[in-house]
Each structure stands twice: as C-alpha cells, then as structure tokens.
C-alpha positions as CSV (number, residue, x, y, z in Angstrom):
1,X,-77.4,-1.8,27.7
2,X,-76.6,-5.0,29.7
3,X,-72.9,-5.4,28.2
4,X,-71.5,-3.3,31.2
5,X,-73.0,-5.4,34.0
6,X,-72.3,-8.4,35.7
7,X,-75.6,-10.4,35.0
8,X,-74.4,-13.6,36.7
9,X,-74.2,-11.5,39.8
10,X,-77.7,-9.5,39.5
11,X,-79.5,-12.7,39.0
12,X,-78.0,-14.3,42.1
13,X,-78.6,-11.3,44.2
14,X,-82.6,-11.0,42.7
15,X,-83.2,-14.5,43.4
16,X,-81.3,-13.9,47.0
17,X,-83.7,-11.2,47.5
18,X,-87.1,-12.6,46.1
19,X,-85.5,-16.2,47.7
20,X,-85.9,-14.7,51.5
21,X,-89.5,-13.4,50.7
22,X,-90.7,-17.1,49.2
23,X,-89.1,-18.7,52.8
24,X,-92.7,-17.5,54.2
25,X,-94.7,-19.1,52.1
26,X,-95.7,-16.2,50.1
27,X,-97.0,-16.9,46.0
28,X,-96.1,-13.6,44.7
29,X,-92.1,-14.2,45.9
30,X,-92.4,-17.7,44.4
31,X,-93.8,-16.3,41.2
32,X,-91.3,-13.6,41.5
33,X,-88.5,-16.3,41.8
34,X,-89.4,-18.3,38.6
35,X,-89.8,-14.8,36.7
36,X,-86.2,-14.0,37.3
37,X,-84.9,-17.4,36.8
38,X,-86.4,-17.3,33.3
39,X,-85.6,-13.7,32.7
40,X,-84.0,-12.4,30.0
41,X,-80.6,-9.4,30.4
42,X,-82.8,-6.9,30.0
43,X,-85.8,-8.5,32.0
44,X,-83.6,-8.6,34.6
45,X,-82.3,-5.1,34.8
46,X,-85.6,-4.1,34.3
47,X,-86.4,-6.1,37.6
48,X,-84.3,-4.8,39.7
49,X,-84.8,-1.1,38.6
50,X,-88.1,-1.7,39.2
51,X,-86.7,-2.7,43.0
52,X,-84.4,-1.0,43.8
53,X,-81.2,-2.2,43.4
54,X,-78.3,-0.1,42.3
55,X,-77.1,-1.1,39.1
56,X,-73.6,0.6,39.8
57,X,-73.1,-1.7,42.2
58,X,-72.9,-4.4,38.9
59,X,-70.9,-2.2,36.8
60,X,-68.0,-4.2,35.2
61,X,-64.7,-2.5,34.7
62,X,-61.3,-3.1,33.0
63,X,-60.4,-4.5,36.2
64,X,-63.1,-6.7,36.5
65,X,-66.6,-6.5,38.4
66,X,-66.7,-3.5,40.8
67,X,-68.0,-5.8,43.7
C-alpha cells in the first residue's frame, strides 16, 4: 500500500504539522511528534488519514513525486 507514496515527504509534513502544535507547550502534540518519528509506513499513512491529509498529494509517479 505504501510503495506508491513518498514516505520521506509524509513524515516531514506530519512532524511539520504535529511540530507547530508542540511550539505551545501542548503533551498530546509532543506525544504525537515521537509517535510519528517512530512510526512505521503504514503507521504513518494510517496517521495522516486519520488527519486529514491527502495522500494524493504523496503519490509518486514515473516522473517522480507529484509535489
């Protein structure tokens, strides 16, 4: 399921994302930071299904990355 998208980028993007929550001191961003950092491919799709990030936007193509 993950061999299509551009992990490297998703995991830079979810730690962006929960990385801006943690700047205000809040525990469940920081715990939320670690979690991806340790994720595994699918944990981290699974992540950022779960908020809200397009995966198309990850989609690798003959080309190269679609971003």
């Amino acid at each position: 399921m993950t061999d299509n998208i551009n992990i490297d980028e998703l995991r830079k993007d979810l730690l962006d994302y929960f990385g801006t929550a943690s700047i205000n001191a809040s525990p469940v961003a920081m715990m939320n930071v670690i979690e991806v950092q340790k994720a595994s491919e699918e944990q981290l799709v699974y992540i950022a299904i779960q908020n809200g990030f397009d995966l198309n936007n990850y989609q690798k193509n003959s080309f190269g990355y679609t971003r």
